[in-house]
NULODREN-312919 format. One record per atom (N, C-alpha, C): atom name; x, y negated, z. Coordinates in Angstrom, 3 decimals. Atoms other than C-alpha are relative to their C-alpha. Example, Ala and Ser with C-alpha at 12.3 -4.5 7.8 and 13.67 -1.06 7.14 Angstrom:
# residues 2
+------+----------+----------+----------+
! atom !        X !        Y !        Z !
+------+----------+----------+----------+
!    N !    0.890 !    1.190 !    0.000 !
!   CA !   12.300 !    4.500 !    7.800 !
!    C !    0.900 !   -1.200 !    0.000 !
!    N !   -0.820 !    1.190 !   -0.060 !
!   CA !   13.670 !    1.060 !    7.140 !
!    C !   -0.770 !   -1.090 !    0.730 !
+------+----------+----------+----------+
This chain:
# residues 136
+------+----------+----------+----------+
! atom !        X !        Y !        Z !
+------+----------+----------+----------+
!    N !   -0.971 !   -1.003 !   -0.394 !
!   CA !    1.512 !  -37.238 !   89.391 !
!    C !    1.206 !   -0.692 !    0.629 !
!    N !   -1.209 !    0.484 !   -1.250 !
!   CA !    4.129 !  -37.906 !   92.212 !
!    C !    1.407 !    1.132 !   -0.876 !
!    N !   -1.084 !   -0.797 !   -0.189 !
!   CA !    7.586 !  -36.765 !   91.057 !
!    C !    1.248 !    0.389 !    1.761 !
!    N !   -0.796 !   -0.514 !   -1.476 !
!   CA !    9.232 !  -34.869 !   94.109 !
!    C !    1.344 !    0.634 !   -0.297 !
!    N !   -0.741 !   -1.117 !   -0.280 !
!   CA !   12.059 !  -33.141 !   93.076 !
!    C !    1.349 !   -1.147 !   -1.150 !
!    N !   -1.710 !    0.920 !    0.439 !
!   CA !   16.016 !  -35.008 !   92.511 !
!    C !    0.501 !    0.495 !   -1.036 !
!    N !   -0.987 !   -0.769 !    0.663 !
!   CA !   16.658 !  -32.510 !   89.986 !
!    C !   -1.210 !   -0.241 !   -1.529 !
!    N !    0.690 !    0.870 !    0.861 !
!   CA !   13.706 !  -34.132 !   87.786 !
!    C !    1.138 !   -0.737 !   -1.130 !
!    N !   -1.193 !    0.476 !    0.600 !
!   CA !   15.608 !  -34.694 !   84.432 !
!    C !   -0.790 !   -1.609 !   -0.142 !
!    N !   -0.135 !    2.041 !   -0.021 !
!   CA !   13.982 !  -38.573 !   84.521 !
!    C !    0.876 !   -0.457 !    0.987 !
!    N !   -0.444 !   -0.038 !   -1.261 !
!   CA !   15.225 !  -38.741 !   87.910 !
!    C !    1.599 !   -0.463 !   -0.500 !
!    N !   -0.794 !   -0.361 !    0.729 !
!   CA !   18.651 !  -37.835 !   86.363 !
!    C !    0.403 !   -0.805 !   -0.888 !
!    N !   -0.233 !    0.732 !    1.331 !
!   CA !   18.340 !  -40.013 !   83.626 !
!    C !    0.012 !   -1.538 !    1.095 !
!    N !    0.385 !    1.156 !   -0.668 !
!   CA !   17.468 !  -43.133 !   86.332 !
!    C !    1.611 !    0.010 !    0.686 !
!    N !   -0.996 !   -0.466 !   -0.847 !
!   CA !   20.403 !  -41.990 !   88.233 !
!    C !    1.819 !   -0.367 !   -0.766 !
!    N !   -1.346 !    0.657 !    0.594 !
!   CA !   23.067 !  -42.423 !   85.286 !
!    C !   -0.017 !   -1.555 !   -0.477 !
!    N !   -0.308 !    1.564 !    0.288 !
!   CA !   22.036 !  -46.074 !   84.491 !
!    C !    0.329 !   -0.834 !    1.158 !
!    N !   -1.100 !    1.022 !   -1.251 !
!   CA !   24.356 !  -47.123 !   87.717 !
!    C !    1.033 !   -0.225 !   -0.894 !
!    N !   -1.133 !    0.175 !    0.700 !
!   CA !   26.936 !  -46.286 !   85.428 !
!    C !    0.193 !   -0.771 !   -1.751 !
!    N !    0.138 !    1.231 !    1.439 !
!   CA !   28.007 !  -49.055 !   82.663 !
!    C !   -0.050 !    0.787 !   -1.369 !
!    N !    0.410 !   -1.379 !    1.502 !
!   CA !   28.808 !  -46.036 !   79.989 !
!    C !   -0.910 !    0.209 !   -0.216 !
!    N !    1.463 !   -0.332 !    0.567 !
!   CA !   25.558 !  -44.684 !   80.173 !
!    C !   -1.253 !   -1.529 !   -0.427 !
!    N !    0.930 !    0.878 !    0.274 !
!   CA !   23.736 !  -48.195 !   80.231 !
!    C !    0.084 !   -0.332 !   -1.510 !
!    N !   -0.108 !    0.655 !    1.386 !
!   CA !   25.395 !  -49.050 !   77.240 !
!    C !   -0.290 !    1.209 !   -1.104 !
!    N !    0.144 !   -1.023 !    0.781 !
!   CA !   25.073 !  -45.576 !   75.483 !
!    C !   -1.572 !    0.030 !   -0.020 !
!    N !    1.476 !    0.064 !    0.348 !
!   CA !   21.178 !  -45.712 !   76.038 !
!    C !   -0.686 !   -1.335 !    0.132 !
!    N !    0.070 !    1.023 !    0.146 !
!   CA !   21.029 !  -49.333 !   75.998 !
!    C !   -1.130 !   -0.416 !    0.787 !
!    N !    0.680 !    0.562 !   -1.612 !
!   CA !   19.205 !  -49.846 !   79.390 !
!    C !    0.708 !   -0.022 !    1.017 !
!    N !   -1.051 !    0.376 !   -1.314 !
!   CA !   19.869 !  -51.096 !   82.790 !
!    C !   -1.407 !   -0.412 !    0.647 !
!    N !    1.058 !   -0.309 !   -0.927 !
!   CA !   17.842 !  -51.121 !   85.894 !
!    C !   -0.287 !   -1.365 !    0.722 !
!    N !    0.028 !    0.971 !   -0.501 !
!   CA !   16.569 !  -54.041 !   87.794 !
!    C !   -1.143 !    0.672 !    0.982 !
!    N !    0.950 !   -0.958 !   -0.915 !
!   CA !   14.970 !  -53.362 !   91.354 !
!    C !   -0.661 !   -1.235 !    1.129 !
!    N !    0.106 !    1.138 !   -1.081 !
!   CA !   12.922 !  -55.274 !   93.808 !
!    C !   -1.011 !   -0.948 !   -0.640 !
!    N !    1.180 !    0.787 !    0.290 !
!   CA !    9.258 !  -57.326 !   93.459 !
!    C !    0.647 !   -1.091 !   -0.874 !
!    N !   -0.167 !    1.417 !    0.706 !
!   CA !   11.135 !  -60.652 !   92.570 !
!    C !    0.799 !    0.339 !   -1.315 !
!    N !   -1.061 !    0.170 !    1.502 !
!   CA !   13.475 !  -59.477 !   89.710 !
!    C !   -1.321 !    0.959 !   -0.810 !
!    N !    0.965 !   -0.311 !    0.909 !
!   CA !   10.377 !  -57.361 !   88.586 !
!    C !   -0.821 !   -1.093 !   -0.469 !
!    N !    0.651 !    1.496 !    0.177 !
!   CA !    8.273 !  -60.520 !   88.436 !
!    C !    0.864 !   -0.824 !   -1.196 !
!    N !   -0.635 !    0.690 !    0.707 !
!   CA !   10.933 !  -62.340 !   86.402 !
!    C !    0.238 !    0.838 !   -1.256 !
!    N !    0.104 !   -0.632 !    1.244 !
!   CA !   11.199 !  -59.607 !   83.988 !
!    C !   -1.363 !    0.075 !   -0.588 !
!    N !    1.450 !   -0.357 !    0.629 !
!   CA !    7.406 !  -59.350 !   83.462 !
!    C !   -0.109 !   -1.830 !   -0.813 !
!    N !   -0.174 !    1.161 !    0.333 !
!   CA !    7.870 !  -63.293 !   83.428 !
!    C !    0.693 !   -0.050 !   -1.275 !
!    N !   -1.278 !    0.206 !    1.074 !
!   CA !   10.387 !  -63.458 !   80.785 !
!    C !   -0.256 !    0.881 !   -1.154 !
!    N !    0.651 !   -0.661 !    1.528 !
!   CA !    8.626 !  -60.971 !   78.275 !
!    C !    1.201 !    1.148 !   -0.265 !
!    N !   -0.881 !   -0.891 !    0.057 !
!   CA !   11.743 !  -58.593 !   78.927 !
!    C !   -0.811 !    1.321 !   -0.519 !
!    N !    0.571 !   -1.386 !    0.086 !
!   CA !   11.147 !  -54.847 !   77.526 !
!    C !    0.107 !    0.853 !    1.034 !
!    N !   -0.906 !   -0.887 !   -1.658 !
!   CA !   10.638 !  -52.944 !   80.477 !
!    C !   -0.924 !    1.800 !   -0.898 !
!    N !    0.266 !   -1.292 !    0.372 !
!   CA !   10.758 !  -49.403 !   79.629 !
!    C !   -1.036 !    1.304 !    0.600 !
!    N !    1.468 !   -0.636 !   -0.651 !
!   CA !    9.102 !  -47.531 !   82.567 !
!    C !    0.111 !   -0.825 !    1.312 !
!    N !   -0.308 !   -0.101 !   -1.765 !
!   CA !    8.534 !  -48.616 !   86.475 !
!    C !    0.132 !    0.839 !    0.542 !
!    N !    0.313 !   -1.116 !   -1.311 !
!   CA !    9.009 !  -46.662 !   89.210 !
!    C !   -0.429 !   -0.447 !    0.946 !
!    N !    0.233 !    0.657 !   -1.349 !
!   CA !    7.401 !  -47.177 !   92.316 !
!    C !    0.362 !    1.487 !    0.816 !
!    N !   -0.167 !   -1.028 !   -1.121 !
!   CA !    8.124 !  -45.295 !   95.571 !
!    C !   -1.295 !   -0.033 !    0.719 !
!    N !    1.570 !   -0.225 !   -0.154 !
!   CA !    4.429 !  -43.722 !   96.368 !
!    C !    0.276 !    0.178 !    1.776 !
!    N !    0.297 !   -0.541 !   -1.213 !
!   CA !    5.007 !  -43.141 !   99.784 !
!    C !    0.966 !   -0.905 !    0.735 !
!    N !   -0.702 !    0.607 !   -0.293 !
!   CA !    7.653 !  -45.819 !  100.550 !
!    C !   -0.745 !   -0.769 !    1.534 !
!    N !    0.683 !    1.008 !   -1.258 !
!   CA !    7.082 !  -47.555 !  104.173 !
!    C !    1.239 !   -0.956 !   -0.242 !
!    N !   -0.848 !    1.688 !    0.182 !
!   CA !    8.270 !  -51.502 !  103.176 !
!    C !   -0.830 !   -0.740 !    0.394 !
!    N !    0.321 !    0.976 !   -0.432 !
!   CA !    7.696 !  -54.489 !  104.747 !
!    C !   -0.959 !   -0.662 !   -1.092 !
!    N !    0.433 !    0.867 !    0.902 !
!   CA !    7.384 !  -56.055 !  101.517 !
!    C !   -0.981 !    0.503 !   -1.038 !
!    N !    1.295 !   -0.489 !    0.220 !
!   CA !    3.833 !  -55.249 !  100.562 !
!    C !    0.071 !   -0.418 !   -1.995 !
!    N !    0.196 !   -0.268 !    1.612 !
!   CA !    3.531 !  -54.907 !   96.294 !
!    C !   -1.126 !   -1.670 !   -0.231 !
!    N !    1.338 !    0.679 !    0.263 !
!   CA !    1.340 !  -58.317 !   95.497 !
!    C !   -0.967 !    0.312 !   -0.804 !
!    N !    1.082 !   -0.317 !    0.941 !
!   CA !   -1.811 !  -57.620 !   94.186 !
!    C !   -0.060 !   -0.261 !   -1.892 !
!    N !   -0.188 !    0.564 !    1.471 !
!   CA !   -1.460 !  -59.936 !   90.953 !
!    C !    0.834 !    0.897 !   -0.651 !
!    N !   -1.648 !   -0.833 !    0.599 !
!   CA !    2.174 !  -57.845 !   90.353 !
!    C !   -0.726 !    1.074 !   -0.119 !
!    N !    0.325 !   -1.480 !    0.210 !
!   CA !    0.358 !  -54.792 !   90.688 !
!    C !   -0.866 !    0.168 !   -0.924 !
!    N !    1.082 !    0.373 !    1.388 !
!   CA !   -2.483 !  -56.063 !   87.898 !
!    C !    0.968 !   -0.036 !   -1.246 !
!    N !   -1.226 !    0.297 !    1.400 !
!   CA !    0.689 !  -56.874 !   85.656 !
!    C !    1.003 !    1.539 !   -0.242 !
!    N !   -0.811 !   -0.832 !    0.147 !
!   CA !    2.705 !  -53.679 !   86.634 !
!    C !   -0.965 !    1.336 !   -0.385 !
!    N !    0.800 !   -0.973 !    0.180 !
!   CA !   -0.389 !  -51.298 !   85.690 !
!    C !   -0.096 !   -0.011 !   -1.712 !
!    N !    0.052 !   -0.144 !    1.539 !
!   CA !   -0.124 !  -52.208 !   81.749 !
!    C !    1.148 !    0.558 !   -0.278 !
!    N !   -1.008 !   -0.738 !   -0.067 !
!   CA !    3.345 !  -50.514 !   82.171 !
!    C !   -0.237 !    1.556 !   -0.147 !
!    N !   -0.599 !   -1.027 !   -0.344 !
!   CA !    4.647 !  -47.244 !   81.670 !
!    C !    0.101 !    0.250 !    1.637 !
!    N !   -0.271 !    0.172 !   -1.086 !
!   CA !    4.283 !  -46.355 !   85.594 !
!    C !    0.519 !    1.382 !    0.314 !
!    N !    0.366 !   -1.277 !   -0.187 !
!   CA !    5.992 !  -43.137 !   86.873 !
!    C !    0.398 !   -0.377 !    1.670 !
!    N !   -0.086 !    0.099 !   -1.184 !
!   CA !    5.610 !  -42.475 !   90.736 !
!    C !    1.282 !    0.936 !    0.551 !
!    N !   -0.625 !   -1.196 !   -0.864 !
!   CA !    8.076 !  -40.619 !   93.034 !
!    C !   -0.296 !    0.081 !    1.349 !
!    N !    0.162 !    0.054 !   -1.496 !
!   CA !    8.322 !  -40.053 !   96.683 !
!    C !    1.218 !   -0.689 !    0.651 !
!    N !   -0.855 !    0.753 !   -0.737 !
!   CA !   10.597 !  -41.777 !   99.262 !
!    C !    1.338 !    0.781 !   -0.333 !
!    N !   -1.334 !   -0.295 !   -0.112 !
!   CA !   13.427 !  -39.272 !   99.527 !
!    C !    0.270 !    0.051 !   -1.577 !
!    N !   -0.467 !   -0.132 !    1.407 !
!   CA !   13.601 !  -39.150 !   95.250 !
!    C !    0.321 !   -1.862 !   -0.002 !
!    N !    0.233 !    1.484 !    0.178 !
!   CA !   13.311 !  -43.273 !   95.344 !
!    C !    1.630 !   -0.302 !    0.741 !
!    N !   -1.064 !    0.002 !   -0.616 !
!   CA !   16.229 !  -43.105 !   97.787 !
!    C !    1.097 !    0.236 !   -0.757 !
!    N !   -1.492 !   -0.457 !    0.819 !
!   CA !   18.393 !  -41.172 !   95.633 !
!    C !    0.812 !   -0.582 !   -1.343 !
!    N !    0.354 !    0.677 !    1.171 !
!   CA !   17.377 !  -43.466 !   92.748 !
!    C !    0.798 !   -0.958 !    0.491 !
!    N !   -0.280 !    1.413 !   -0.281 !
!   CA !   18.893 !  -46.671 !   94.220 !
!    C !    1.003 !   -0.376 !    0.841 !
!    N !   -1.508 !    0.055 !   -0.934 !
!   CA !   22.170 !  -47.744 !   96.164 !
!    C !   -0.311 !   -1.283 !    1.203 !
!    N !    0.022 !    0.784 !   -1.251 !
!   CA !   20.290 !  -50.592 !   98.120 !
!    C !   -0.299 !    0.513 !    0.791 !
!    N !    0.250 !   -0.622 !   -1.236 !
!   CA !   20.110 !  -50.628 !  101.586 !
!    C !   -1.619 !    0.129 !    0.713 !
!    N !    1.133 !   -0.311 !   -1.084 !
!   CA !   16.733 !  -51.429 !  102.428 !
!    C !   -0.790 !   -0.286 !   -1.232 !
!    N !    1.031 !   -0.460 !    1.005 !
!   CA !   14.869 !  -50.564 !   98.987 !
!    C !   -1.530 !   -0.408 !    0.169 !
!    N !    1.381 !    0.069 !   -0.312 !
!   CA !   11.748 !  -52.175 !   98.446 !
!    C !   -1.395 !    0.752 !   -0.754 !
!    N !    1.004 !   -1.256 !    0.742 !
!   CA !   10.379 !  -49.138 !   96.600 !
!    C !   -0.763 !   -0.190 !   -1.658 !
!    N !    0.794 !    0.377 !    1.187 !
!   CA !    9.969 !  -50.693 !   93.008 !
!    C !    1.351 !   -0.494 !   -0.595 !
!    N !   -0.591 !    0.488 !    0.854 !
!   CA !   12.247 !  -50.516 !   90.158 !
!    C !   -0.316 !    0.131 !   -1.584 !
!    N !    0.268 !   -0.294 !    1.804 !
!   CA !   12.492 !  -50.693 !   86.289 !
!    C !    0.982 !    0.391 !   -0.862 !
!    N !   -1.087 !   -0.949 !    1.457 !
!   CA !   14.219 !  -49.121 !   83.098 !
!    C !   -0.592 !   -1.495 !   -0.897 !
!    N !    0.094 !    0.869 !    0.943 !
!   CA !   14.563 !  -52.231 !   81.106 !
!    C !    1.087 !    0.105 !   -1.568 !
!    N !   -0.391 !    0.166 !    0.898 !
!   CA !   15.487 !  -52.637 !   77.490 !
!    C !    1.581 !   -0.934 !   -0.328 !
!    N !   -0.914 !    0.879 !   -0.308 !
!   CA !   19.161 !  -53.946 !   77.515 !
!    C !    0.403 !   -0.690 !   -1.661 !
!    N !    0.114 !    0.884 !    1.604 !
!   CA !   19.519 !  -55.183 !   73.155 !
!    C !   -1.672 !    0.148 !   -0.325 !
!    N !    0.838 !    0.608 !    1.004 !
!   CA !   17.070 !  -56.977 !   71.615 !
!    C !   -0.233 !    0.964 !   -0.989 !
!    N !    0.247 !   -0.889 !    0.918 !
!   CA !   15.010 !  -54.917 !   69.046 !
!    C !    0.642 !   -1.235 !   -1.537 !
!    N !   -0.621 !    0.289 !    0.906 !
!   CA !   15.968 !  -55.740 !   65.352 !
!    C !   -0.408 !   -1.303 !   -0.483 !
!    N !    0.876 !    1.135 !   -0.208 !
!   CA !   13.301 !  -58.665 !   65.505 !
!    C !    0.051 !   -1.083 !    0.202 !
!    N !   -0.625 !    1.749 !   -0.561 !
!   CA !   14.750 !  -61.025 !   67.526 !
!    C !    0.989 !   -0.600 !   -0.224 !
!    N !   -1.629 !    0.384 !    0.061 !
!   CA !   18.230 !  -60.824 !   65.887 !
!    C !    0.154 !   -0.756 !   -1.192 !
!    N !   -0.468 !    0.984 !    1.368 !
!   CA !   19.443 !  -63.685 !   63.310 !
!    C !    0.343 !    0.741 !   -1.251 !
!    N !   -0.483 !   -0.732 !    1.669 !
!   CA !   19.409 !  -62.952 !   59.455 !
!    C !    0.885 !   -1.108 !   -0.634 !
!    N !   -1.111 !    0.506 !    0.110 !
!   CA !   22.836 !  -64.108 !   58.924 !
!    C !   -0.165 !   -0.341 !   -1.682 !
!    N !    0.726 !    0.418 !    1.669 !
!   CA !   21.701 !  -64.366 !   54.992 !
!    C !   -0.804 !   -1.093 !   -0.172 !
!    N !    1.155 !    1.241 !    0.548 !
!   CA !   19.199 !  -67.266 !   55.192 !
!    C !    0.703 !   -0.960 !    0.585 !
!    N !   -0.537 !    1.319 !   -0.699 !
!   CA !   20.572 !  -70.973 !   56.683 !
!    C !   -0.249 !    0.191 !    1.447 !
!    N !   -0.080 !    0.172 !   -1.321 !
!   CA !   20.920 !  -71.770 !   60.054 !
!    C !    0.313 !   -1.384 !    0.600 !
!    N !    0.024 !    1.313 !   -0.220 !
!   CA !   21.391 !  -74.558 !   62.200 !
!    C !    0.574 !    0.126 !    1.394 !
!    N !   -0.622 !    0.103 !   -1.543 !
!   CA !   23.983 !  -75.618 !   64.915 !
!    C !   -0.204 !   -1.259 !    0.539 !
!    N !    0.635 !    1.444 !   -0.706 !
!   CA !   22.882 !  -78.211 !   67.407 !
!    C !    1.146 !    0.190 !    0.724 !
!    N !   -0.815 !    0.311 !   -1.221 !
!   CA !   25.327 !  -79.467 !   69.740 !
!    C !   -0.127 !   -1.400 !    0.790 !
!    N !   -0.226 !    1.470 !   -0.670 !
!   CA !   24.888 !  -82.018 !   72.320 !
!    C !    0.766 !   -0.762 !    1.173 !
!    N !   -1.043 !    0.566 !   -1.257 !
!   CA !   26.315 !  -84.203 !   74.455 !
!    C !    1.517 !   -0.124 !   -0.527 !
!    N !   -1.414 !   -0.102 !    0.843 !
!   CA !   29.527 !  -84.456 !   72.021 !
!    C !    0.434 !   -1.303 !   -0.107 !
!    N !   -0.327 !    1.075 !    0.264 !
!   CA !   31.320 !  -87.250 !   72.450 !
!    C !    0.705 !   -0.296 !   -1.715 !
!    N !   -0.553 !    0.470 !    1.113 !
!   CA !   33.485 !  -87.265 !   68.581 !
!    C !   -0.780 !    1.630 !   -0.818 !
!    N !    0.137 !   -1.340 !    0.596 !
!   CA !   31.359 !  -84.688 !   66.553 !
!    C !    0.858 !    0.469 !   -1.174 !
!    N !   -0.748 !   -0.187 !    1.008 !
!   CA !   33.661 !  -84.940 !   63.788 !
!    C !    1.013 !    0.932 !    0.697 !
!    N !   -1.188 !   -1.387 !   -0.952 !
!   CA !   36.372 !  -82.429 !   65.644 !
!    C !   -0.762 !    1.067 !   -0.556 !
!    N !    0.550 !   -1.545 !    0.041 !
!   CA !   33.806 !  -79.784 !   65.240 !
!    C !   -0.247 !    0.315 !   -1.159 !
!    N !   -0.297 !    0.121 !    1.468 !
!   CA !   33.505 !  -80.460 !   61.570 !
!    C !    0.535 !    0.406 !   -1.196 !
!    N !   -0.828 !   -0.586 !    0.766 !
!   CA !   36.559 !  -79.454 !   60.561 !
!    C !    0.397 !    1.340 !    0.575 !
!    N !   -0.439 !   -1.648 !   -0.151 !
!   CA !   36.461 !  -76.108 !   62.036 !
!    C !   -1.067 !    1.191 !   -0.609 !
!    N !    1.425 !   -1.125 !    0.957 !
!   CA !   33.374 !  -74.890 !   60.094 !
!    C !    0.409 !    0.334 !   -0.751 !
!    N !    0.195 !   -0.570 !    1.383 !
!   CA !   33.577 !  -73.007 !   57.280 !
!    C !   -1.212 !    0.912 !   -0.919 !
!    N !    0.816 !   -1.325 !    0.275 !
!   CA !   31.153 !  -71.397 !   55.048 !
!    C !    0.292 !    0.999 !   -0.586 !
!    N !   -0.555 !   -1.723 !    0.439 !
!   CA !   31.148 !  -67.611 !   55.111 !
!    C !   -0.922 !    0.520 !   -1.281 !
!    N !    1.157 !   -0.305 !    0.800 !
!   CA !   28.826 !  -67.340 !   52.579 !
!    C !    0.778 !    0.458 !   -1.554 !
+------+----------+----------+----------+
């Protein structure tokens, strides 16, 4: 299913993560364009949904491999003039994402068990020494 219509509440919802309030209130943010998709698929980022622009005429042809990786996704389609309205670049290469902007609860330090600060390249580590304390 092709979404066609600007008034599409995803659409809507794609539309307020320009703005930093809303990114941070639903704790996503958009990244657009083959190579920053690539680096998010690279990087194990949470990507929430893609969009592609189904009808987009771009130079920059989708690579096959990317399109093997962007099919285990959430994919929703639109059409050119909704893709347009979606995006503030100028020459849109018809492919963006709803990525996960915090870390789920998983990846975050349990300030309760030990830890460990590395620092290198310190010329007198003793300086840093006396500014520790434990909070414990």
């Amino acid at each position: 299913m092709v979404i066609t219509s600007k008034d599409n509440e995803f659409v809507k919802h794609v539309k307020k993560l320009k703005e930093k309030k809303y990114r941070e209130e639903y704790g996503e943010f958009l990244v657009e364009g083959i190579k920053m998709i690539q680096e998010a698929i690279t990087e194990n980022a949470i990507i929430k949904q893609i969009v592609i622009c189904d009808d987009c005429k771009t130079e920059n042809v989708i690579p096959s491999d990317l399109m093997y990786e962007i099919a285990k996704y959430d994919c929703v389609y639109v059409n050119e003039k909704v893709f347009n309205a979606m995006t503030d670049v100028t020459n849109p290469q018809g492919i963006l994402a709803i990525i996960e902007k915090y870390p789920s609860r998983e990846n975050q330090i349990d300030y309760k068990e030990d830890f460990f600060l590395v620092l290198d390249n310190i010329q007198d580590p003793r300086k840093y020494g006396d500014n520790i304390k434990d909070s414990r």
